[in-house]
N, C-alpha and C positions, 0 to 999 in steps of 0.2 A: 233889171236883167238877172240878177243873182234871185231874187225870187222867181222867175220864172223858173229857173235850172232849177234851184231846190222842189219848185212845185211837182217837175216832170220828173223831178229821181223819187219822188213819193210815190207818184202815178206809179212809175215802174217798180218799186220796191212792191205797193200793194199787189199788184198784177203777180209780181215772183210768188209771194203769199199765198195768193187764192191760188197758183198755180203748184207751190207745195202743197197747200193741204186736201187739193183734189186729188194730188197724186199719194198722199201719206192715206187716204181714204179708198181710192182704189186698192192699194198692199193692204189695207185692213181685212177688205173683203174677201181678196183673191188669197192672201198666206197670214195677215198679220194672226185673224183670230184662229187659225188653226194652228198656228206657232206658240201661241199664249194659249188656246182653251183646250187646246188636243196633246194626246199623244200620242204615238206608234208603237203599232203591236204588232204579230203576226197571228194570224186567226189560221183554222184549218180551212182551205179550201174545196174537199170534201171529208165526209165520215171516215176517221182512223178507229180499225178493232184496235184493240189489246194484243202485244205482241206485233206488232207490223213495225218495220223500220222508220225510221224517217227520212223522207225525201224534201227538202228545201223547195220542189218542184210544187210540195202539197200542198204550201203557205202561202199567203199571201198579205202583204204588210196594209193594214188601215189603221185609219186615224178615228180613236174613243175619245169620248170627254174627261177633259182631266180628274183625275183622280179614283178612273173608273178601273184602271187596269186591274186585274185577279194579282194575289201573291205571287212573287216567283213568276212575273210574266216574260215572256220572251220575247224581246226588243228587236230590231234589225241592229245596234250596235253587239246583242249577246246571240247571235241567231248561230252561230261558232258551236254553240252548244249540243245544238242539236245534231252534230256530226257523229255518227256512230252509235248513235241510241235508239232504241224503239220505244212504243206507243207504253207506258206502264198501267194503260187505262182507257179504256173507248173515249172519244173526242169526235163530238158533233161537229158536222158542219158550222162555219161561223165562229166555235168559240174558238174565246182566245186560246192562245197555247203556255203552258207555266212549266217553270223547272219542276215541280213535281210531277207532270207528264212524261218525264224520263225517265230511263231506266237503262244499264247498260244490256245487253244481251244475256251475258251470263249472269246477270243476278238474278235468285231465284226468288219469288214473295213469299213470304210468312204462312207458313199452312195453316195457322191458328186463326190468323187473323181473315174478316171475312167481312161486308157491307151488312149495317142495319140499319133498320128505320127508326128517328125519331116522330114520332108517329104526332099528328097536327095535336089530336086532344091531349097530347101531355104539353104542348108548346104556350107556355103564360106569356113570353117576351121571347122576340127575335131581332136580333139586328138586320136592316133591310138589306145591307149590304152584302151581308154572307153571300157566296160564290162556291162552287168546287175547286180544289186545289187551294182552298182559306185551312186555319183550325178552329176547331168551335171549344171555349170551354162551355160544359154542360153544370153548371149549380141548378140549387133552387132556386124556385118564385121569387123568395125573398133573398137570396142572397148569402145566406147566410151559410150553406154547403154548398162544394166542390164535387162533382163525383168523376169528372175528370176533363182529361183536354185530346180531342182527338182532330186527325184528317178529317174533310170531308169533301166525301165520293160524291154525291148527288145534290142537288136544290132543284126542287118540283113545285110547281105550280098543285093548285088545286086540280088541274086536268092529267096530272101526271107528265108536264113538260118538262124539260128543264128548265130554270131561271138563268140567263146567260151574261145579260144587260143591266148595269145598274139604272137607269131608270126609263120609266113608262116612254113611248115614242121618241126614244134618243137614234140616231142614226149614225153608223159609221161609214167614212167615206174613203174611198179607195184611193185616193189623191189624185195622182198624175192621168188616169183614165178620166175625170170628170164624173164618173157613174156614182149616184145613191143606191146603198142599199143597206135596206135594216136587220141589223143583226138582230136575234130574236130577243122582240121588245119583253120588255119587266113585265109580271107578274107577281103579285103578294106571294111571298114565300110561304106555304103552305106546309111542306114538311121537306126535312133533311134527311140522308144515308150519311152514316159514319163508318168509318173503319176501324176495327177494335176486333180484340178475344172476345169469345163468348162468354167467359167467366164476367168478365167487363161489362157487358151487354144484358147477361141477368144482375147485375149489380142497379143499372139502371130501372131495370125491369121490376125490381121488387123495392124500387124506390117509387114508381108509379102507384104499381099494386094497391089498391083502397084507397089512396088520394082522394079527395074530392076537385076540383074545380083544373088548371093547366099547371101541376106542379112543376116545371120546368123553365128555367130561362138560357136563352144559347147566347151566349157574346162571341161575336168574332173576334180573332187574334191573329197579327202577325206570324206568317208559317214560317217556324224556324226555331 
């Protein structure tokens, strides 16, 4: 008799089993892997000029894959931030949004300083990850000079797009609606706009000057 009971607390034991790990497999699908492999961001909901205020109305919170957020990104637990600030930079559709997109009203920008191209053929090494709202320091090929560490404004594709997504066919998801939609997929980073004086900017310029081959390597860095 006592093996009988023990046989049927097994049976039922097993059953408990397959019936947790049906259900630990269902949360994997439905939240687990977007709780371990995503993050939350707020992206622009449509195109913000330069100077326009910011409306919380504009954003809308999705879920990137981990490790994808831009520097200074704006979370929904820092979204506070954006109270009182406007655009300090045009923001397409879809990207994400970063503390260096703000700005308060009354600050004025730097009249010196102004967007330039590091132009693809001076580019030997790029990190794939670069973003706008990143900093790039700019050395040599080899490593061996610094010629500085700046903002950057732009990342263009070869078609002249922007690069928004860190990688090719990733998707971010809106959560609580159920809708897929792609933020705009990766492209090879093709060339950068920086922000810098122009004295700074021919500095680079007459670093290119008669080079043969991509004198230039960009590393991204923590903005800050």
């Amino acid at each position: 008799m006592n093996g009988v009971k023990i046989n049927r607390l097994k049976t039922a034991l097993g059953v408990v089993l397959v019936l947790l790990a049906i259900a630990a497999l269902f949360f994997w699908e439905a939240e687990g892997r977007e709780l371990l492999l995503m993050d939350s961001v707020l992206v622009a909901d449509s195109d913000v000029k330069t100077g326009e205020a910011f409306d919380a109305a504009r954003f809308r919170v999705v879920s990137v894959p981990a490790g994808t957020l831009v520097d200074g990104a704006v979370t929904p637990k820092s979204v506070h931030l954006i109270a009182g600030k406007e655009a300090a930079t045009d923001i397409i559709k879809g990207a994400q949004l970063s503390k260096r997109y703000l700005r308060d009203p009354a600050a004025v920008p730097k009249a010196e300083t102004s967007c330039f191209i590091i132009r693809n053929e001076w580019i030997g090494m790029c990190t794939s990850s670069i973003r706008r709202g990143d900093e790039v320091i700019i050395a040599s090929a080899d490593g061996r000079s610094i010629l500085g560490r700046y903002p950057v404004a732009y990342v263009k594709d070869g078609d002249g797009r922007e690069v928004t997504d860190a990688s090719s066919g990733m998707y971010s998801f809106t959560g609580a609606g159920g809708e897929n939609e792609r933020v705009n997929t990766s492209a090879p980073v093709h060339h950068i706009e920086i922000v810098c004086e122009l004295n700074e900017y021919r500095r680079i310029l007459d670093y290119c000057a008669g080079r043969t081959g991509a004198p230039l390597m960009l590393i991204r860095k923590a903005a800050g």
